[in-house]
LUMMIKE-819540 format. One record per residue: y negated, x, z negated of N, C-alpha, C in turn; residue in one letter. Coordinates in steps of 0.001 Angstrom, whole numbers. Each point is the difference from the previous one (the first is absolute). Layout:
// residues N
n.Y:n.X:n.Z:ca.Y:ca.X:ca.Z:c.Y:c.X:c.Z:r
Y:X:Z:Y:X:Z:Y:X:Z:A .
...
//
This chain:
// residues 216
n.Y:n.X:n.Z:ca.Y:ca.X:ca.Z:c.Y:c.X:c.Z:r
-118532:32953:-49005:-892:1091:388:-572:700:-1235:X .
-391:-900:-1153:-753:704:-1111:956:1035:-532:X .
1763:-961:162:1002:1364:-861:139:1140:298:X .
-373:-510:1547:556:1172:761:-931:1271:-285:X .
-1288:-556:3:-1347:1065:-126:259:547:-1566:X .
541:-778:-1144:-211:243:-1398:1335:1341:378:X .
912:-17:664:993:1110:222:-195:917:507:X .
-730:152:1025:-566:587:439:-955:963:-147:X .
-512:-499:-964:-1090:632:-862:742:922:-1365:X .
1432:-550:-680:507:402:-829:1020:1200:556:X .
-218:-253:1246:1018:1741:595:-1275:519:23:X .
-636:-218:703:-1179:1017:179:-616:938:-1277:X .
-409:-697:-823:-240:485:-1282:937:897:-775:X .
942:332:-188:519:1440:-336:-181:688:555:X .
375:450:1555:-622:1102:765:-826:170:88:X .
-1274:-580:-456:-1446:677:-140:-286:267:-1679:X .
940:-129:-678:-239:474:-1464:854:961:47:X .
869:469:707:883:819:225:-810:1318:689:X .
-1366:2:1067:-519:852:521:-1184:28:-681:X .
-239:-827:-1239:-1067:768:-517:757:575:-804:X .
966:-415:-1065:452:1192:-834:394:1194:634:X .
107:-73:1318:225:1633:298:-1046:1168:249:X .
-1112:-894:318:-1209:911:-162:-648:-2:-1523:X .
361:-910:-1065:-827:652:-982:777:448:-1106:X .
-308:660:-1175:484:1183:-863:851:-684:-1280:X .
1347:-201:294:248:-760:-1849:-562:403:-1000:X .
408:-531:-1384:-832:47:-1000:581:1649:-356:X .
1366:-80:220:584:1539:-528:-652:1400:568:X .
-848:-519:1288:-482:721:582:-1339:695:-40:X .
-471:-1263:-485:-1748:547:-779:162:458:-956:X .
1119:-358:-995:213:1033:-1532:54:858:597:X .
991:771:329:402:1107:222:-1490:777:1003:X .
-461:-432:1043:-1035:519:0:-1349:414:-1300:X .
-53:-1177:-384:-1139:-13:-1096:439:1499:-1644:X .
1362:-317:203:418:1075:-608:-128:1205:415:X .
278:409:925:-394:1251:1055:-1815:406:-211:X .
-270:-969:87:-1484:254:-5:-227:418:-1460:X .
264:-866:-915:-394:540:-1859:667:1644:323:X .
1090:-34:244:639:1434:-162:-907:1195:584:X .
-173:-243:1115:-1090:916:783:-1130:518:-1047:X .
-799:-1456:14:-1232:167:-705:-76:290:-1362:X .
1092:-160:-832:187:725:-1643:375:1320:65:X .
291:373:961:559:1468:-202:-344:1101:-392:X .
-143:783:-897:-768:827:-1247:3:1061:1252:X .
-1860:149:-503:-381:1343:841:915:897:206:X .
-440:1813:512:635:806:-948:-960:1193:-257:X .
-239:-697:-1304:-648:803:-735:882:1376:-736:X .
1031:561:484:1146:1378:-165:-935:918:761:X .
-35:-348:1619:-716:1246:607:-1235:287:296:X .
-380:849:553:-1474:506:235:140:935:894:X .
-987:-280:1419:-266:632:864:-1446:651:-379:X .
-47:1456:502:-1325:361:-528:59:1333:1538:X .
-1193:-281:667:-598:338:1765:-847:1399:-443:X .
207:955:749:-634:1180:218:-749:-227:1151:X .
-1080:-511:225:-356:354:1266:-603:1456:326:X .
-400:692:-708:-456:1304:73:1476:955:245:X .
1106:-117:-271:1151:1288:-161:549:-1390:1155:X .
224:-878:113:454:-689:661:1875:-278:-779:X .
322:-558:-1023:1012:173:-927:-204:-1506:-348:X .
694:-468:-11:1073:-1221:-677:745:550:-1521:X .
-547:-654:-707:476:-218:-1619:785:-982:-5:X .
1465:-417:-413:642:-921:-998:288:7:-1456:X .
-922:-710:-796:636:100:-1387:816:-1053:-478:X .
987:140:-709:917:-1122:-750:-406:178:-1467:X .
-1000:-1058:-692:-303:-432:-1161:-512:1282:-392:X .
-914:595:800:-925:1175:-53:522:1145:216:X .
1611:237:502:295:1561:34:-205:-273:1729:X .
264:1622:271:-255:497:1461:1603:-227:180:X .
-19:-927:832:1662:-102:1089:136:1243:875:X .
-1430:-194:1179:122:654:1154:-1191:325:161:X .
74:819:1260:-1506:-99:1048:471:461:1387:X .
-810:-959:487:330:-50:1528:-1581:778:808:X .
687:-21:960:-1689:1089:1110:-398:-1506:863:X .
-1398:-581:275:-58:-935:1025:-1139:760:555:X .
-564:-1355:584:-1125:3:1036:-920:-1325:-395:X .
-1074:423:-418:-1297:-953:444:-1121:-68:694:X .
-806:-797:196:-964:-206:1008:-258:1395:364:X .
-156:-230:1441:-755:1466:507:-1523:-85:129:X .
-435:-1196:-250:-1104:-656:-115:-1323:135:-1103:X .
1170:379:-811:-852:-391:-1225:497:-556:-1216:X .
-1062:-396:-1097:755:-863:-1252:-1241:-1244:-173:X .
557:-1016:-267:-1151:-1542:-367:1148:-1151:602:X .
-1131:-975:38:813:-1198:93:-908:-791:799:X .
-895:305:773:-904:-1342:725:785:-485:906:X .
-658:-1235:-5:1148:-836:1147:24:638:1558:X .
1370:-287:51:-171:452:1612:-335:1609:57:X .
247:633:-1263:68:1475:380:1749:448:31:X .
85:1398:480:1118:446:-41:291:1107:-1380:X .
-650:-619:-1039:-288:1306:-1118:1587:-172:-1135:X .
-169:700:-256:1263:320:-1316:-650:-923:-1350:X .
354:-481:-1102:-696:-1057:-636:476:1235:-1298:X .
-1069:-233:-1383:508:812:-715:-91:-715:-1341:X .
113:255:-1169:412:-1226:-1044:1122:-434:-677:X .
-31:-1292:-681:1423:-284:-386:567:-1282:1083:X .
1139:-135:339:-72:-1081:602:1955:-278:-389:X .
424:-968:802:1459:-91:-372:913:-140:1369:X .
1111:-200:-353:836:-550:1259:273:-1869:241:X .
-542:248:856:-130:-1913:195:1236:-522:679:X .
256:665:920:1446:-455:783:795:940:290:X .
1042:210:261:934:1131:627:789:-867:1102:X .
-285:882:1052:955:-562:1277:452:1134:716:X .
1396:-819:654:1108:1157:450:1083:175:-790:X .
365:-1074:-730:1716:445:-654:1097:335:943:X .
415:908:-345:1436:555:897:-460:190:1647:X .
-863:-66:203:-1123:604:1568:1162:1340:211:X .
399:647:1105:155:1292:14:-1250:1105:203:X .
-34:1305:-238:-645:862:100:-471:44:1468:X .
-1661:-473:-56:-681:175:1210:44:-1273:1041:X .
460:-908:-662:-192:-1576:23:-1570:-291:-36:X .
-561:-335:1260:-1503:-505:491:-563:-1177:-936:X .
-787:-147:-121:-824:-1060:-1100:-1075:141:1023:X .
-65:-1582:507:-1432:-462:286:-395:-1703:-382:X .
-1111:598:-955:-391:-1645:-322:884:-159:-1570:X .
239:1122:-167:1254:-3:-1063:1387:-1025:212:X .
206:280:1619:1730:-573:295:234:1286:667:X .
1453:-134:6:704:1282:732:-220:-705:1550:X .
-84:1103:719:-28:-117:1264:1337:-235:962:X .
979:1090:-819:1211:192:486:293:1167:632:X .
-1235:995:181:-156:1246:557:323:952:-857:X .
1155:1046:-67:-534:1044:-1108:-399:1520:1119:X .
-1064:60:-970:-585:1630:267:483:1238:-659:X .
493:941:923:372:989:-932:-1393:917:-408:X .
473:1005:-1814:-1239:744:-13:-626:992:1246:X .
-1179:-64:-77:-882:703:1088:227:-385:1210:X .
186:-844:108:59:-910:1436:-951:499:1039:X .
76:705:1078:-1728:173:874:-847:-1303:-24:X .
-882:158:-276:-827:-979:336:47:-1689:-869:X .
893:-41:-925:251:-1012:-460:-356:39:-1629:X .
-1124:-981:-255:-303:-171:-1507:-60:-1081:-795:X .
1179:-1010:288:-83:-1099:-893:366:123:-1356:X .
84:-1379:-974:269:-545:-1025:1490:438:-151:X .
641:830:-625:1415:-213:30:1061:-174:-1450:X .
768:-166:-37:1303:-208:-1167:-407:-770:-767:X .
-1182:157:-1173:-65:-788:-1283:-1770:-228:-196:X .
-502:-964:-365:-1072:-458:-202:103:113:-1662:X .
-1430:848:-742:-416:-1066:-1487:-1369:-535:200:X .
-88:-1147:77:-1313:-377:796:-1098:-246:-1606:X .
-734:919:127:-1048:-34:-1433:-1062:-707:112:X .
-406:-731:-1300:-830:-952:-586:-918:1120:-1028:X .
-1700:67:438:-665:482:-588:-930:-1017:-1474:X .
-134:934:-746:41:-842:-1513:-1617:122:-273:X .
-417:939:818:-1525:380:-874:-1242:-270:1257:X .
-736:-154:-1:-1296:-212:949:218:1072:462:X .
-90:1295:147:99:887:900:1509:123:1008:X .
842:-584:-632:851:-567:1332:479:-1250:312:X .
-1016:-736:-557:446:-1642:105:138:-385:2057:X .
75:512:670:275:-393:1250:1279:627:543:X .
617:1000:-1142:1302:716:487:906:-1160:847:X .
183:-814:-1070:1512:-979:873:-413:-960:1193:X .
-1398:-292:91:158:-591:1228:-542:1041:1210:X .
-367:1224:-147:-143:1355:523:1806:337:928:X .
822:-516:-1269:1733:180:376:479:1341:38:X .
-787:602:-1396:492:1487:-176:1231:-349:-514:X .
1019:839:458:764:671:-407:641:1231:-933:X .
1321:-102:-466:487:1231:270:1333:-112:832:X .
-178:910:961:1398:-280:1134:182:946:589:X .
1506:98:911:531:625:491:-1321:723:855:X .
658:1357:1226:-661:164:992:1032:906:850:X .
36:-42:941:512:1049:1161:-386:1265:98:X .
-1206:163:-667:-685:964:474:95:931:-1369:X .
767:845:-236:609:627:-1379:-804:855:158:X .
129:549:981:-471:1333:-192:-1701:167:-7:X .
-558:-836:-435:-1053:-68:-326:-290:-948:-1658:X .
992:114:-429:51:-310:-1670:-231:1225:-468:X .
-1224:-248:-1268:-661:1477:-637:-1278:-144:509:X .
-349:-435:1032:-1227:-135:338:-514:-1363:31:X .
-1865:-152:489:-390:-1305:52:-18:-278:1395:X .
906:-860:404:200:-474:1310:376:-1717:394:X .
-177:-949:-1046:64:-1173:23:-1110:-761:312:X .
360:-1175:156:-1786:-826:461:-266:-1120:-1428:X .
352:897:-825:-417:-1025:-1225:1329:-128:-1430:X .
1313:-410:704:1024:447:-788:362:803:-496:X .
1067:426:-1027:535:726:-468:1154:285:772:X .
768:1178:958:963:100:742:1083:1107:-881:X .
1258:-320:209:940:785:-385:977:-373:1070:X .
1083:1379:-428:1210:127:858:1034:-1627:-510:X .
850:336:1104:608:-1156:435:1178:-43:-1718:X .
437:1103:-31:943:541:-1451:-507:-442:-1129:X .
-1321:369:-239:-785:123:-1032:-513:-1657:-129:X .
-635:-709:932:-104:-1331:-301:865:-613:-383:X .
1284:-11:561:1253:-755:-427:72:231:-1595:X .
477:856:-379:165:397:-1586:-1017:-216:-491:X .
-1618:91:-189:-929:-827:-549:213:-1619:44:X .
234:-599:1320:332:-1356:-33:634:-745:-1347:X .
1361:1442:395:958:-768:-529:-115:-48:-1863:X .
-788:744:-556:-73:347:-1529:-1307:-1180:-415:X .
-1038:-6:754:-1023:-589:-239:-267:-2041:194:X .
-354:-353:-617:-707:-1548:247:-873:-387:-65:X .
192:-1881:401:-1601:-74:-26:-459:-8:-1433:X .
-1550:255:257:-633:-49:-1078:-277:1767:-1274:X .
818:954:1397:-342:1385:-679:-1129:355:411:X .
-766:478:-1121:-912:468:-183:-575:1703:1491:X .
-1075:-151:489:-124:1073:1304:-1092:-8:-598:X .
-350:1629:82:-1298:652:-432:-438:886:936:X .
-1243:-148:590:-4:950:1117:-1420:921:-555:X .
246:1472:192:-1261:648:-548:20:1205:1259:X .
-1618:449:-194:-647:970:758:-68:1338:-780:X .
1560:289:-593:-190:1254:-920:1402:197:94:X .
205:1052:-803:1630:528:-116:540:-969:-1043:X .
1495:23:304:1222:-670:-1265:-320:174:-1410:X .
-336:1121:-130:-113:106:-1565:-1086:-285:-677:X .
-1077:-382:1233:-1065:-783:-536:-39:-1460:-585:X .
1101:-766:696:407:-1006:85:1069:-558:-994:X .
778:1321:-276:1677:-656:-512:-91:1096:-1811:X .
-135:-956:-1025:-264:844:-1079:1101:1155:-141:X .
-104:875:-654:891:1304:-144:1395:271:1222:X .
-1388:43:1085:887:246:1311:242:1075:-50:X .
1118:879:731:464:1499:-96:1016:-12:821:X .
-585:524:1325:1090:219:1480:1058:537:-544:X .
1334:-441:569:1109:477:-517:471:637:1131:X .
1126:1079:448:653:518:1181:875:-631:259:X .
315:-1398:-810:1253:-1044:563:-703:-1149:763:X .
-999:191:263:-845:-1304:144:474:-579:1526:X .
210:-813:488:635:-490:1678:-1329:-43:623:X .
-497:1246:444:-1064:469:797:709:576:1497:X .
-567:-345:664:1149:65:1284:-1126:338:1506:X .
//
């Protein structure tokens, strides 16, 4: 009887070392995670570009290592400009890009909660004003917008184009579905966003509107 139990016990015992190794992670497996993680978290700002906010002309600045790339037309708060909690105001200051979400999203791809929904909206949709195509979700740097990122300003898509140029957002920065994509795609984390209550050239040293500028 004892052999029988000592055998018994010796089948048994692989198949339960057999079902824990299948629930937990080999060693090759936490490297390679733990590596993933250093990689993430070393990854050099980018200190190349610079976003710089018109809220007065309502204009989007890109500079690359201080020249003018572009300028785009948006939309901010229709509300207003500040940062108190729980307001819907436009935030103004220096602040940066903390996350970007929406890689390869198509144009007019829903964001709620910052996940795609699976819905896309076309521009000017009746009645429809969500989150759409590309998220840069901004991190405010200075006491006057230190509540931006958990506020969950943005800069992002919108449906509603035809109201870019004006202030018609509840706190974000809104652009066309075109125009976010190609900002996305040039910019990272850790670029520098400047948001001011004056014109571009107040803002951007030896600024000088050009007639090539991607004003649209």
């Amino acid at each position: 009887m004892k052999a029988n139990d000592g055998r018994a016990r010796g089948l048994d015992a692989p198949r339960t070392h057999d079902r824990t190794d299948g629930l937990a992670m080999r060693p090759y497996q936490w490297i390679a995670l733990l590596i993933t993680i250093l990689i993430t978290s070393c990854a050099a700002p980018d200190t190349r570009h610079q976003i710089v906010i018109s809220t007065r002309e309502q204009k989007l600045a890109l500079l690359d290592r201080g020249n003018l790339m572009t300028i785009y037309p948006i939309s901010t708060s229709k509300f207003g400009l500040g940062d108190w909690r729980g307001s819907r105001y436009t935030p103004l200051g220096q602040l940066e890009i903390a996350e970007k979400i929406g890689d390869n999203a198509p144009p007019g791809a829903v964001f709620k909660d910052r996940r795609r929904t699976g819905e896309i909206v076309l521009p000017n949709s009746p009645g429809r004003d969500p989150i759409v195509t590309r998220i840069l979700w901004l991190r405010g740097l200075e006491p006057q917008n230190a509540n931006a990122f958990t506020r969950d300003i943005y800069i992002h898509g919108t449906p509603e184009e035809r109201l870019i140029g004006t202030p018609a957002s509840y706190g974000c920065i809104r652009m066309r579905s075109s125009d976010i994509m190609n900002l996305y795609d040039i910019v990272g984390i850790g670029a520098a966003v400047t948001i001011v209550d004056g014109a571009l050239a107040s803002a951007i040293p030896g600024f000088v509107p050009r007639g090539t500028l991607a004003i649209r």
